[in-house]
C-alpha positions as CSV (number, residue, x, y, z in Angstrom):
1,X,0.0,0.0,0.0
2,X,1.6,3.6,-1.3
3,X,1.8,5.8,1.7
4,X,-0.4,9.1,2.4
5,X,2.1,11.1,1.9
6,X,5.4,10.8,-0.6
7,X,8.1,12.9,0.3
8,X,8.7,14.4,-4.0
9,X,4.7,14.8,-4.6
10,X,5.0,18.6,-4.6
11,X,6.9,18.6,-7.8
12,X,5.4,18.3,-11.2
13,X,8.0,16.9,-14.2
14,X,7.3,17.2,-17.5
15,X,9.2,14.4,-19.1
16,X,10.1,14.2,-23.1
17,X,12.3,12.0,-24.6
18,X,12.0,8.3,-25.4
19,X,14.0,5.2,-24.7
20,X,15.7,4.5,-21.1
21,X,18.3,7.3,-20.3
22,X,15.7,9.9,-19.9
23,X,12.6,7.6,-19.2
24,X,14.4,5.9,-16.2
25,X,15.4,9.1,-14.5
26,X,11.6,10.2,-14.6
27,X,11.1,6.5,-13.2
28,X,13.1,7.1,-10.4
29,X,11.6,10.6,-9.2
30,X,8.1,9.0,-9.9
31,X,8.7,6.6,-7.2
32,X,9.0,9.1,-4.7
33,X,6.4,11.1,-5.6
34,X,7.3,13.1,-7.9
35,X,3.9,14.1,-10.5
36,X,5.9,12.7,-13.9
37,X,3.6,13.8,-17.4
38,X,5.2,12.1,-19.9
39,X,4.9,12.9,-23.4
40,X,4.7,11.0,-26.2
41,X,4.3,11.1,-30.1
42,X,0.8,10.7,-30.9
43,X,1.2,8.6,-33.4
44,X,3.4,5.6,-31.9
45,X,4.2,6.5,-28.4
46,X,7.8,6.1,-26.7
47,X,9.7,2.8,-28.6
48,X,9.7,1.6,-25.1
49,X,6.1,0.5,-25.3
50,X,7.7,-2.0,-27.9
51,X,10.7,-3.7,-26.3
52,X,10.8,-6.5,-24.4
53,X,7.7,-8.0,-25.7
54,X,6.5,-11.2,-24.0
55,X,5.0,-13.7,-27.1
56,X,1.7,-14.8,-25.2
57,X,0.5,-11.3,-25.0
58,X,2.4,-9.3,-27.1
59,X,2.9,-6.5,-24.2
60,X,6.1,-5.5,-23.4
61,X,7.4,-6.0,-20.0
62,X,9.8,-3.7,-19.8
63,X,7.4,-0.3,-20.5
64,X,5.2,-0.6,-16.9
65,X,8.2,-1.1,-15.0
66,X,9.8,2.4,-16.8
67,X,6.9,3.9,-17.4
68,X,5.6,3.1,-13.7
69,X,3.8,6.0,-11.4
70,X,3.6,8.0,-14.5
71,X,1.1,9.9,-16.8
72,X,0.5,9.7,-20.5
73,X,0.0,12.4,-22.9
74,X,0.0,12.9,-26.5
75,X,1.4,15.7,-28.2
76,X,3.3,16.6,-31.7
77,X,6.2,18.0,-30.5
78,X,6.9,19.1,-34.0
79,X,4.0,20.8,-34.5
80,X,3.6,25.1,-33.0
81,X,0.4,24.3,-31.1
82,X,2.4,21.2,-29.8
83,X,4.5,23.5,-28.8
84,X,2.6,25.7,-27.0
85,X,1.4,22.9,-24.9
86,X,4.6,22.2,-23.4
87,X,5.0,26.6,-22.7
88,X,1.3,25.9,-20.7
89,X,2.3,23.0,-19.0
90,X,5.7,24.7,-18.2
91,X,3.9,27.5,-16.1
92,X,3.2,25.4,-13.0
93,X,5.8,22.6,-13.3
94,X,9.0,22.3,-11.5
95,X,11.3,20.3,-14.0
96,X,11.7,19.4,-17.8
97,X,13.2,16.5,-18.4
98,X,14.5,15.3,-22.2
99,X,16.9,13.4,-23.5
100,X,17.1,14.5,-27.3
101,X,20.1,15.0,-29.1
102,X,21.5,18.9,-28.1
103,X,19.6,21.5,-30.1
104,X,16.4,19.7,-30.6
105,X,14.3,22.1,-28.0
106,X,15.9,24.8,-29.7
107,X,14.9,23.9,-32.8
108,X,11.3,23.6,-31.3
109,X,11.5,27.5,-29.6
110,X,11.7,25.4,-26.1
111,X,15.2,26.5,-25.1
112,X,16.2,26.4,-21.2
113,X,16.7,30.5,-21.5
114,X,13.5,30.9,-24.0
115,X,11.1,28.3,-21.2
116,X,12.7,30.6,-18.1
117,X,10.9,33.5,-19.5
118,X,8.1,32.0,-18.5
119,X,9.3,30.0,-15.4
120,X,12.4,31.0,-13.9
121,X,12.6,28.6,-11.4
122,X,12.4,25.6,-14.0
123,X,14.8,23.2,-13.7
124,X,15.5,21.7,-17.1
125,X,17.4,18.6,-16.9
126,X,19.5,16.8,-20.4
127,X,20.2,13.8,-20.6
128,X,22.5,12.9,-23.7
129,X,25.7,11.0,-25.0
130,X,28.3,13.3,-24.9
131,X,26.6,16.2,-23.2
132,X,25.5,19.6,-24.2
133,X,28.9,21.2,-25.1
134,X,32.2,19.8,-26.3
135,X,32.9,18.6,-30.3
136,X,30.9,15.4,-30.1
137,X,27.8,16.9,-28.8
138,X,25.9,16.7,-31.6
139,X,26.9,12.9,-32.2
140,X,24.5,10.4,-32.2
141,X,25.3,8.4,-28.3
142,X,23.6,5.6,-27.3
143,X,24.3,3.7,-23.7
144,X,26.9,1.1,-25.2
145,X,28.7,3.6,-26.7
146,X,29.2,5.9,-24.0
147,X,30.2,2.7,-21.8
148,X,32.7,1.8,-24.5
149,X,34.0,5.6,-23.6
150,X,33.5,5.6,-20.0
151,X,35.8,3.5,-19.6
152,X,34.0,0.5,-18.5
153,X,33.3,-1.6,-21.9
154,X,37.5,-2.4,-22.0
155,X,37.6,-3.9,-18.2
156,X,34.2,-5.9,-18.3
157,X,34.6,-9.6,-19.5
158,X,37.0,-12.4,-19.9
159,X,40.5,-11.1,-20.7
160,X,40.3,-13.5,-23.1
161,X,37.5,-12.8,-24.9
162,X,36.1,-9.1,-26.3
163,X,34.8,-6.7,-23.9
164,X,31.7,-7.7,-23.0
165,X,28.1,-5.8,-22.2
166,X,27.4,-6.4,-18.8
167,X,23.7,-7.3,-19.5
168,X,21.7,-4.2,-18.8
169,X,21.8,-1.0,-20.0
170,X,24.2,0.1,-18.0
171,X,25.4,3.5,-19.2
172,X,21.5,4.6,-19.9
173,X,20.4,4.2,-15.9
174,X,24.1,5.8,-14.9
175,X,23.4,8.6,-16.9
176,X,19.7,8.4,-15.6
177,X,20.6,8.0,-11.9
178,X,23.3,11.1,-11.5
179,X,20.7,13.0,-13.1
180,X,18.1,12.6,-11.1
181,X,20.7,13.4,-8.4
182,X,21.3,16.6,-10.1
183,X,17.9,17.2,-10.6
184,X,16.9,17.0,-6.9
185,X,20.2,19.3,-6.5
186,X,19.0,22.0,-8.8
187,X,15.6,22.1,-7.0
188,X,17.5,22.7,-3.6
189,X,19.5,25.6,-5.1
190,X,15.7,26.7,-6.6
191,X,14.7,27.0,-3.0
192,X,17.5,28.8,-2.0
193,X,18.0,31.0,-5.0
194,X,14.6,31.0,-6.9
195,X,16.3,30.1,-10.2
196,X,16.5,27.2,-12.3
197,X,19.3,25.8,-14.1
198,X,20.2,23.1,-16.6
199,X,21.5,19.7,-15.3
200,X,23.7,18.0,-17.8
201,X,24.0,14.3,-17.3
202,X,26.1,12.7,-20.1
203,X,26.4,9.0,-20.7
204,X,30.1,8.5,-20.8
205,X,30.5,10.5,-17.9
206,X,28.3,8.7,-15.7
207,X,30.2,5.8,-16.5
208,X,33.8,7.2,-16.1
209,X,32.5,8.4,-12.4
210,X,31.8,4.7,-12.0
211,X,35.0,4.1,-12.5
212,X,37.2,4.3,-9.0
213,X,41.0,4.8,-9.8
214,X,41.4,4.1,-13.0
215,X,42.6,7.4,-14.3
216,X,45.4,8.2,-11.5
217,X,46.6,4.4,-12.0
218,X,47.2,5.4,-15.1
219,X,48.3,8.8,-14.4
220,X,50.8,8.2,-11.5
221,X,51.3,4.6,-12.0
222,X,51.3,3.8,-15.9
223,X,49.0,0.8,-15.0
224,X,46.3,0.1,-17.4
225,X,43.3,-2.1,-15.7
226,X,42.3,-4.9,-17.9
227,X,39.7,-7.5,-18.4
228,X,39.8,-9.9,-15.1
229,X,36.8,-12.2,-15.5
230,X,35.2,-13.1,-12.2
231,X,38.3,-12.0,-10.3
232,X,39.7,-8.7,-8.6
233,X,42.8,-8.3,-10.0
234,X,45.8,-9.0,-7.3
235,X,42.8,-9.7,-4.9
236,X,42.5,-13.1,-3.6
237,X,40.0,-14.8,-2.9
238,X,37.3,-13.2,-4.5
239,X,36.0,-15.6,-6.8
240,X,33.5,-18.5,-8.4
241,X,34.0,-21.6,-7.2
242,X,32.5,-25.2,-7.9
243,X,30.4,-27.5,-5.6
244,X,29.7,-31.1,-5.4
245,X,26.1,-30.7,-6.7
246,X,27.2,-28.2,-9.5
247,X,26.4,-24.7,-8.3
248,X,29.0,-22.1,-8.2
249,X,29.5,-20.2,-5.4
250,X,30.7,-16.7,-4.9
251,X,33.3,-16.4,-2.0
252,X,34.9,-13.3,-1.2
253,X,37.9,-13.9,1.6
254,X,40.2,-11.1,0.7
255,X,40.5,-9.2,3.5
256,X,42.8,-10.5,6.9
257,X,40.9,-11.4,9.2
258,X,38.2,-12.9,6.7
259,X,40.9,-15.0,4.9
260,X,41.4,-16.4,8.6
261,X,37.8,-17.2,8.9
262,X,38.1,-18.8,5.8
263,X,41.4,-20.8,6.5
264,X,39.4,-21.9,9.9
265,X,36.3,-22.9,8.1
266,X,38.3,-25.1,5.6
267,X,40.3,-26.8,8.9
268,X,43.8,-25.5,7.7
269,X,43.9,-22.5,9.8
270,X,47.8,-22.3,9.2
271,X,47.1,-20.7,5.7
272,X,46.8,-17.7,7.3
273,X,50.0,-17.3,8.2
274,X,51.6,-19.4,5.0
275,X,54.1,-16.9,3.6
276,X,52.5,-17.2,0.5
277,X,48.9,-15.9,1.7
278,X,50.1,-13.8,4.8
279,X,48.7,-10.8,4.0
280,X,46.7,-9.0,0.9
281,X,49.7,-8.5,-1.5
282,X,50.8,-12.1,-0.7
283,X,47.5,-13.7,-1.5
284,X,46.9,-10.9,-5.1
285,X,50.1,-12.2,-6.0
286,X,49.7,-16.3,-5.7
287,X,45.9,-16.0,-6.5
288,X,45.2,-18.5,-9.0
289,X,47.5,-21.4,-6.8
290,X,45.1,-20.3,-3.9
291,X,41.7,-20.4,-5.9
292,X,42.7,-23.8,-7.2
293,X,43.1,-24.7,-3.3
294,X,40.0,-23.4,-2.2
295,X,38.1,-25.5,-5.3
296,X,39.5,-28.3,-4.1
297,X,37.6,-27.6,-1.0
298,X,34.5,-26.5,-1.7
299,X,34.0,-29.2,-4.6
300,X,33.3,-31.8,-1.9
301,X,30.5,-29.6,-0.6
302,X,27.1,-29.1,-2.0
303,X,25.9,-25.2,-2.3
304,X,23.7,-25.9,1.2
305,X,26.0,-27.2,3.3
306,X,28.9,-25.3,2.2
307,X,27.2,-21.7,2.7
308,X,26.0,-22.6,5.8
309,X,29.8,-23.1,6.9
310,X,30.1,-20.3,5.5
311,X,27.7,-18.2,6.8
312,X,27.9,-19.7,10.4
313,X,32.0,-18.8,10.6
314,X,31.4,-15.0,9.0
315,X,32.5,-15.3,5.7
316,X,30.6,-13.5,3.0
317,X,29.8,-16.2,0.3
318,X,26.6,-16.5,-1.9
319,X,24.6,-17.9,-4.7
320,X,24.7,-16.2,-8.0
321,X,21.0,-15.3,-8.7
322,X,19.1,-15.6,-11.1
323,X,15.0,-14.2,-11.2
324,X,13.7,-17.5,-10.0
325,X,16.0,-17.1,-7.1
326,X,15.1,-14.0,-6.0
327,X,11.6,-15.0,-5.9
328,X,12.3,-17.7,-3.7
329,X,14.6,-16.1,-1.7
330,X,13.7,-15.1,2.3
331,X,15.3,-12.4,2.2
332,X,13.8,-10.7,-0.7
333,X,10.5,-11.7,0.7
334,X,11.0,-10.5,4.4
335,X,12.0,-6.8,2.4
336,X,9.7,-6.8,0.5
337,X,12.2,-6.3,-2.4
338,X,9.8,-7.5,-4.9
339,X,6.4,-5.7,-5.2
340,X,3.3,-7.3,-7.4
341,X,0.9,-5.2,-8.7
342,X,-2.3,-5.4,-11.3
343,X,-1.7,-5.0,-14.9
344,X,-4.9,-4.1,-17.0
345,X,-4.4,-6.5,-19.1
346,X,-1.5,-9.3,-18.4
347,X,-2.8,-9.5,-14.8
348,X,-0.6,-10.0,-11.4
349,X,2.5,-7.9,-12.5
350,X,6.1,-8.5,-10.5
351,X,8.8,-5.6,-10.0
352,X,11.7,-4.4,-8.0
353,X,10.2,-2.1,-5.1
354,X,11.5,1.4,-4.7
355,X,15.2,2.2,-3.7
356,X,16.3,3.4,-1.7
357,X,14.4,2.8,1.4
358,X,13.5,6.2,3.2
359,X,12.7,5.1,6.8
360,X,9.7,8.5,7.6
361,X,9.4,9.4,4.0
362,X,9.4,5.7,1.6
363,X,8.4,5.5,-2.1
364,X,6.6,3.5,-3.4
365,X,5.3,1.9,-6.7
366,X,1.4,2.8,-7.6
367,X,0.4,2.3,-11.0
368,X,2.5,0.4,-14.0
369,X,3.2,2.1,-17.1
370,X,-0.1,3.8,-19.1
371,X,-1.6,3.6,-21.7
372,X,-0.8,6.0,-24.8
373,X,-2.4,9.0,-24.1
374,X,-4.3,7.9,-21.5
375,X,-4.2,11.1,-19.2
376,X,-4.8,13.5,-22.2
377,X,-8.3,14.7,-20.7
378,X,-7.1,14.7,-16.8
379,X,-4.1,17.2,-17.9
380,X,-5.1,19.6,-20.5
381,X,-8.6,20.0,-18.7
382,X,-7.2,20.2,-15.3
383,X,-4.2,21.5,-16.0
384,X,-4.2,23.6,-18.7
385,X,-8.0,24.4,-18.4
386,X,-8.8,23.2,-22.1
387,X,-12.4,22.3,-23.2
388,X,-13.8,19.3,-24.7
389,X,-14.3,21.1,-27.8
390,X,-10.5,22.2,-27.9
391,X,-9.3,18.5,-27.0
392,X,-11.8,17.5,-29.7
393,X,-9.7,19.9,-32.4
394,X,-6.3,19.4,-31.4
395,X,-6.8,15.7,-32.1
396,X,-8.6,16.2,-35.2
397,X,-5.8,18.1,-36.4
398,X,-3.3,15.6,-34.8
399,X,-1.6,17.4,-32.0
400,X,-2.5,15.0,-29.8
């Protein structure tokens, strides 16, 4: 059950855009409150709507998790009475939010500087590639490339193989996230100064802010990081490693006094003190002769038994999940990490809960995604005071 009161539902965002980079930062506003009136193209609605289709139903599932706690509206955005909707709406909302390629709301007469003339307090935040400045602005820059750029493209994979994706799209919900932290920034400094300001939030640098020390090791050390496969390089143990039923379990020993717990928990408790694992640069640099140890041992567990040892003697060691497991999974229940609503059409409808968790003030998820349009009438009547007979011409003429 959504609480009374959510601690963002005094801010109204007008959200443009398509796809995920844009889209997910709406997402995660709208979870805590935040009044998100998305707008989409009349005639197909965001792409989203289209991905991640499910073959028994032909819905995707993908659109009411990004889409979720949001409203639908229609409008050309090409067209001038489009326009003009968005200058309305604009009046008495607290943030634009887009994630075109720089130079598109100019092109449209919806420029931050042209929209402050009618709100000054607007907060208009960007989300792109490259960014708003800078000679690839105007590139085209999807997530994987501006992971490739970030940085984080070369280190993730099997040093083997090619760098590899890590399976979602990562460098979209970076470039998401930091701008909705900018975003809620922006609206402080609104408070405190009564002006708006952009918030750029570019792909490739969300990602290279992801990326810990790997420009002063290259800087100061001339050490380039490179592809370590389940391992932390010169870090040991932190690995996969095989059971007697066939699972693979993830242990992660590397620090001292966990290695001892470790050594204690495999009855050789003199590892510790080997020379050859007595202390972290010891155990980095004989890692794979210690991983091949610590195989040996846990092969002639199965996954039960051997994370219960585990657990019982404090060392941090887990399952690698998949969605079944997290289903299933105590811990996920007792948190309620998983929340199921009602789809319209599907039925009972499972998705992560809100995060983070605000202890006074918590978000929470209300709706799934919307239909395409389907809050035309509650906005432009409420909001923008229109008549049935004006909603009735703008969509005979196709504006929305």
């Amino acid at each position: 059950m959504a609480p009374s009161t959510l601690p963002l539902d005094d801010v109204r965002i007008i959200e443009l855009g398509s796809l995920l980079a844009g889209p997910f930062c709406g997402q995660l506003l709208g979870d805590f409150g935040a009044e998100i009136i998305k707008i989409e193209d009349p005639s197909k609605g965001d792409p989203m709507r289209q991905w991640g289709r499910e073959k028994s139903h032909g819905k995707s599932l993908w659109w009411p998790v990004v889409a979720r706690n949001k409203k639908s509206i229609t409008v050309d955005l090409r067209t001038p009475k489009g326009q003009d909707i968005v200058r309305e709406l604009v009046k008495s909302s607290d943030v634009l939010l887009e994630n075109f390629r720089p130079g598109t709301l100019e092109r449209w007469g919806l420029s931050p500087e042209e929209l402050w003339e009618i709100n000054p307090k607007l907060v208009v935040t960007r989300v792109t590639g490259y960014g708003q400045t800078g000679p690839y602005a105007m590139r085209a820059g999807f997530g994987s490339i501006g992971e490739a750029m970030g940085g984080i493209r070369y280190v993730t994979g099997d040093p083997n193989s090619q760098p590899a994706r890590s399976g979602i799209s990562l460098g979209d919900q970076l470039a998401a996230t930091f701008a909705a932290l900018g975003t809620l920034v922006a609206l402080h400094n609104v408070e405190r100064t009564g002006q708006g300001q952009v918030v750029d939030s570019a792909i490739y640098e969300a990602v290279l802010a992801m990326m810990e020390s790997l420009i002063p090791e290259w800087q100061v050390a001339g050490y380039q990081r490179e592809r370590s496969g389940p391992t932390l390089p010169n870090v040991a143990p932190s690995n996969v490693y095989p059971t007697a039923d066939g699972e693979m379990i993830l242990i992660a020993a590397n620090q001292d006094a966990v290695f001892g717990r470790l050594a204690a928990s495999m009855d050789e408790p003199e590892l510790a003190s080997d020379p050859r694992y007595h202390g972290h640069a010891e155990r980095g640099h004989n890692m794979e002769e210690l991983d091949r140890h610590i195989s040996q041992w846990t092969s002639k567990y199965g996954a039960d038994e051997l994370l219960e040892l585990l657990h019982t003697n404090g060392v941090p060691a887990g399952r690698i999940y998949t969605a079944k497991d997290m289903f299933e999974d105590p811990h996920f229940i007792a948190r309620e990490a998983i929340v199921r609503l009602v789809h319209p059409e599907i039925g009972e409808f499972a998705m992560h809960n809100v995060f983070p968790r605000l202890s006074a003030t918590p978000g929470a998820v209300r709706s799934v995604g919307p239909e395409l349009g389907e809050h035309n009438d509650e906005v432009l009547t409420k909001l923008l005071g229109m008549t049935n007979d004006e909603i009735a011409s703008y969509k005979s003429q196709g504006i929305i």
